[in-house]
Each structure stands twice: as structure tokens, then as C-alpha cells.
N, C-alpha and C positions, 0 to 999 in steps of 0.2 A: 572286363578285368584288365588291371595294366600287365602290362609286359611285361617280365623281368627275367631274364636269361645273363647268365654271368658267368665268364672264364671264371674255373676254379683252379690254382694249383695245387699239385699233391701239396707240398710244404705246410701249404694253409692250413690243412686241416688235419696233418697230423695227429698233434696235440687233444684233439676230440674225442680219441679212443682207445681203447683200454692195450695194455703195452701185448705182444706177441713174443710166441717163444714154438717149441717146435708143437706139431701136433702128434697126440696118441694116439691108438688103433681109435677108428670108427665107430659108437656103437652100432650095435643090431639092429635092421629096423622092425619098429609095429606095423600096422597097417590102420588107413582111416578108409572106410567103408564112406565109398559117394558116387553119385553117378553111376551105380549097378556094380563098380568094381569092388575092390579093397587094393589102395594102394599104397605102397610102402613107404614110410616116414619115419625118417630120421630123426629124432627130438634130444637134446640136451641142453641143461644151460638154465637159468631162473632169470626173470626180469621180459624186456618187453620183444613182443613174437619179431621174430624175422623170417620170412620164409623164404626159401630160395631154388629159382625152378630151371631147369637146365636147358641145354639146347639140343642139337641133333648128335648122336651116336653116344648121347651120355644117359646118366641114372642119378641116383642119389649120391654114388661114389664121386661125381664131377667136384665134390666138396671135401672133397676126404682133407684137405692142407691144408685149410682154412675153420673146419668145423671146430676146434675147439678155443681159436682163438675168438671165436663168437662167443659162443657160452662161456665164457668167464666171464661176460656183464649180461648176457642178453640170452634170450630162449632161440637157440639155432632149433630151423623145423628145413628141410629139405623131403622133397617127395620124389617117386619117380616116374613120370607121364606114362599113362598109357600107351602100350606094345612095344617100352624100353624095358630094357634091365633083363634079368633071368627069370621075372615072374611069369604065369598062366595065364593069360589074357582071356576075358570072353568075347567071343567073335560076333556080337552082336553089331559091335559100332564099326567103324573103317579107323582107318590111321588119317587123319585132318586135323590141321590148326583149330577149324572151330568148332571139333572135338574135344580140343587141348585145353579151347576157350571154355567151354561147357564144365569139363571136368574142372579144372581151378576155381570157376564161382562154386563149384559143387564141395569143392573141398573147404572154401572159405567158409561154408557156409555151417559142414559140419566141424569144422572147430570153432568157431560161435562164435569170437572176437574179432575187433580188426589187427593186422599186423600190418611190417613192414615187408612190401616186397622185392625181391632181386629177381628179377630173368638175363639170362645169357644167350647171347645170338637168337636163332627162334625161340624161345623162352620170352624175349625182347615182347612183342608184340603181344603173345600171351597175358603178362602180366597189364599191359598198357591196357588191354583189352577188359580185363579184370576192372582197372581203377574206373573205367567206365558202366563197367553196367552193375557194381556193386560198390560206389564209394563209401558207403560205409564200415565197410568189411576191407577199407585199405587205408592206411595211416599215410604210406608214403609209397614212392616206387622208384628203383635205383634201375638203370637199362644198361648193361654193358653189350656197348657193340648190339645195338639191335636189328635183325636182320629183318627188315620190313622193307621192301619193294615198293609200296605201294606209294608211299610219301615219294621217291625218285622218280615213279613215271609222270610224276606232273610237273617236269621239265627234262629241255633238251640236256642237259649236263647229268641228270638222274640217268637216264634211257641210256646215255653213252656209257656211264658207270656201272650199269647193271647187266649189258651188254659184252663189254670185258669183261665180267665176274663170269657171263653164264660161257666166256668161251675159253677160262682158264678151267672149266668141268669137263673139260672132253674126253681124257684120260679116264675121270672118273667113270663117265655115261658109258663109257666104252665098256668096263667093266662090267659096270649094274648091268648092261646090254649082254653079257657074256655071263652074265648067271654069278659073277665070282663077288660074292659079295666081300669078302674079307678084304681083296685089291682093292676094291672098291671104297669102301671104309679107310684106307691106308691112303689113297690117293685124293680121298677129299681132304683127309687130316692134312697131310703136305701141302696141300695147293692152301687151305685156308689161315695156314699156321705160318706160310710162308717159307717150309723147311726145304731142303735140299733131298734129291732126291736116297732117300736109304729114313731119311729123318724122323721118321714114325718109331723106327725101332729104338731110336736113342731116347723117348718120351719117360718120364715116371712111368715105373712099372703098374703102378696101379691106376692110372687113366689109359695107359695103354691095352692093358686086359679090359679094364672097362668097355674102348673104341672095339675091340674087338667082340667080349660078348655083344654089341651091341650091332654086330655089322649085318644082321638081319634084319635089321630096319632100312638098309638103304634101297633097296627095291621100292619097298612102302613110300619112302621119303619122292623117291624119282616120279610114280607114280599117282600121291597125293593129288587130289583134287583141290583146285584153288582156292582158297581162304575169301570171308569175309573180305571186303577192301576194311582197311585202315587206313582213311587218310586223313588229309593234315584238317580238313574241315572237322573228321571225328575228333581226332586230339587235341583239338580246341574248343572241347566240350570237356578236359580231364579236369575236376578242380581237385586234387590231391599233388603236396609237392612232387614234382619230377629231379631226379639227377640224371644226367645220361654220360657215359665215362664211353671213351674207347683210348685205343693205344696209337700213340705217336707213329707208330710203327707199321699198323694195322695197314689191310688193303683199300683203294678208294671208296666202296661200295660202304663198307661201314663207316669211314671218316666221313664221307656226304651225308648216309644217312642218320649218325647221330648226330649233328646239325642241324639235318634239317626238325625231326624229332625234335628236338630243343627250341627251332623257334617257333614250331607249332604248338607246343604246349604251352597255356597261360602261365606257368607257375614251374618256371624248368631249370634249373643248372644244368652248364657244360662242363663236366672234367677232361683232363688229360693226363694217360700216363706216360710220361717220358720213356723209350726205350723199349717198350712191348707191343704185339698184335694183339692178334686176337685167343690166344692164349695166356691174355695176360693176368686173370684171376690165378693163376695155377703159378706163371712166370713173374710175377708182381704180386705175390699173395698179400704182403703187407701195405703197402699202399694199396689194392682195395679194399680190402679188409678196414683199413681205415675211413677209405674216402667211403663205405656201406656206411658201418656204424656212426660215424661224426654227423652224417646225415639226417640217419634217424634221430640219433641225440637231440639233432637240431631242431625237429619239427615239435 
């Protein structure tokens, strides 16, 4: 299959997607029974599925700013991965990526169509992982900032970039290591957001209770047994389109790896947004919000 990867500007594709305004309270979620669990899902909105799957220390709320500027064209669906969120987990399975993986074909499978999908940081791979072993159950796959290691160690400029990421965590490891998980959760938020130190507290109130119900997962996360490899030879088996966006802004580790991501996949756009990291769904809500839907539109 030929190659085709292509700078996207925000500008371009503006125009693609239906106009934004502010968002209203969240609904409620239901839950979609899969994988032995029931997990919660956020649904609103008529026309065609988007799904969108979060990343570490978040839940369904990761979407709170953006959820309704979806559903005015499109069926926003958000879930929250297993042993996130404020649910009762069953302690059958561990906390693992290809948990993560298992459970997302599980879920695609019980809502019985194909959609479009978004993952965010670990979400990133998740989903890629999805267009692989169920393309029929994936129309398309948008990757902001996707945190995959795996594509980087197969070079010397990967190892160096992954390298510096794992030794701006020290602060955090220190915590996890000290049992305080809430420091811990606060100090990855800073180091991956790029914030100043105190800069957790000045976050939206409502991802910030989110980071924090959610900071019992960082033990799990530090501990996590290594994932599936994903690498560039698997992603060059994805034939569903790919966009992969991150932030002008952002630290090296994701500016490498959504590159390199982009030129492993047959069938990939590279976006960029001007001005943001890696919070830049939240900080950027309308340019991606855009550069999402113009995408799906497109395919």
C-alpha cells in the first residue's frame, strides 16, 4: 500500500466541523457489560459513533469540555477503562495495557457497529491496538499524543527520548515509592503537562477531582507488567485511516513518537497544534474537537 502521510494544519480543517459553544453539565453514564465487567459510558448525540478512550489518571470525565460539542452532529460514546473512575472493579484481571486491549475489542464488540476512535496518551496505543485486531469494528482512529515506547526503542534517538521522559518521573516514583499516591498523581500531572511547580491546583476543577479520584491507580500504573510490543512492523499491518495530532508544545517523547506512529502506518495524517502539550484536548478543546470530527467526516 503506498505511503501517505501528510502535515495537517489546524486552519485546514477547521471549516469540516460543526461550530462550538460552551459545554453543559455531562450526562449520567449507563454502563456496557463486556469483558466480565460493566463499564460506564457516556453516550449522547445522533449520527455516526465516536468513541473516546482516555489515558492515565482519567475516566469518562476526561471529556467533560468537549462532550457536547461532539453530539450536535455526531453520537459522542466515552467509557471508563477498567480500575479508573469511582467504579467496583472485579479483581479477577490485573491492571495491564493488554487488559485495556482485550477490554476495548470487548466493548466494540458489544455495541455491534463500527465507530470512530479517539485514545489519549495510553489510550494512544489502546485504540491502534483495537484497528488491528478488529478492523471492522473501526471506521477510523484519531491518536493524540500516543504514549507507545515501543515504536522509540527501535532507535538510538527513541532510547535517548524515552530515557529523559523516564528521568523527569523521579519525583513522581518517589512518591508511588512512599505509598502517597495523591503526590504522586499531582506530580506526574506537572511533569507531563509541563506545569510549574503548585500547577496541578490551578487545573479545571473538574479534571482536577477527576486526577485525583483517580490517584489510586498510580501504584497499579508504576507496577503494570509490560504490554504486548506495538511496533512499527505491527502498524504497518493497520488499514483503517490514521490521524495522529500532538502539541507544538508537548515534551519530546510524544513529538517523536507521534511521528514516528505516522510514518509507520500505511494510511496516517500528522496534525499539529500550535501552542499546546499534552493537555491539549482540554487546552485546545476546539481545534481538536475539530481536527476529530473533520476527520471522521472525511473518511
Amino acid at each position: 500500500m503506498t505511503k501517505r502521510v501528510a502535515e495537517v494544519l489546524v486552519s485546514s480543517v477547521l471549516s469540516a466541523a460543526v461550530p462550538l459553544g460552551a459545554s453543559a453539565e455531562m450526562p449520567a453514564p449507563g454502563t456496557v457489560e463486556a469483558a466480565g465487567a460493566a463499564f460506564p459510558v457516556v453516550t449522547a448525540g445522533e449520527g455516526e459513533p465516536v468513541l473516546f478512550v482516555h489515558g492515565a489518571l482519567g475516566d469518562y470525565r476526561k471529556w467533560d469540555g468537549l462532550w457536547e460539542d461532539v453530539a450536535a452532529g455526531h453520537r459522542f460514546i466515552a467509557y471508563t477503562q477498567r480500575w479508573f473512575g469511582t467504579t467496583a472493579w472485579p479483581e479477577d484481571k490485573p491492571y495491564a495495557r493488554d487488559v485495556q486491549d482485550d477490554d476495548l475489542v470487548a466493548i466494540l464488540q458489544a455495541l455491534g457497529e463500527p465507530v470512530h476512535l479517539v485514545g489519549l496518551s495510553n489510550g494512544g496505543p489502546v485504540v491502534l491496538r483495537a484497528a488491528l485486531r478488529v478492523p471492522e469494528l473501526v471506521q477510523s482512529v484519531v491518536g493524540y499524543e500516543p504514549t507507545l515506547f515501543d515504536v522509540l526503542f527501535e532507535s538510538a534517538e527513541g532510547e535517548a527520548v524515552v530515557a529523559e521522559f523516564f528521568a523527569g518521573e523521579a519525583d513522581t516514583s518517589a512518591a508511588v515509592e512512599a505509598g502517597d499516591d495523591e503526590e504522586a498523581a499531582r506530580e506526574l500531572i506537572e511533569m507531563i503537562y509541563a506545569l510549574p511547580e503548585g500547577g496541578f491546583d490551578r487545573l479545571d476543577p473538574v479534571q482536577k477531582i477527576m486526577v485525583l479520584d483517580n490517584a489510586h491507580t498510580m501504584p497499579l500504573l508504576w507496577n503494570a507488567p509490560e504490554p504486548t510490543p506495538l511496533t512499527c512492523e505491527d502498524l504497518r499491518k493497520i488499514t483503517v485511516p490514521v490521524l495522529v495530532i500532538y502539541g507544538a508544545e508537548t515534551l519530546p517523547l510524544w513529538q517523536l513518537a507521534s511521528r514516528t506512529v505516522a510514518e509507520c502506518v500505511p494510511k496516517a495524517w500528522l496534525a499539529t497544534i500550535e501552542g499546546v502539550g499534552h493537555k491539549g484536548p482540554v487546552a485546545a478543546k476546539d481545534a481538536f474537537v475539530n481536527l476529530v470530527l473533520g476527520f471522521a467526516d472525511a473518511q
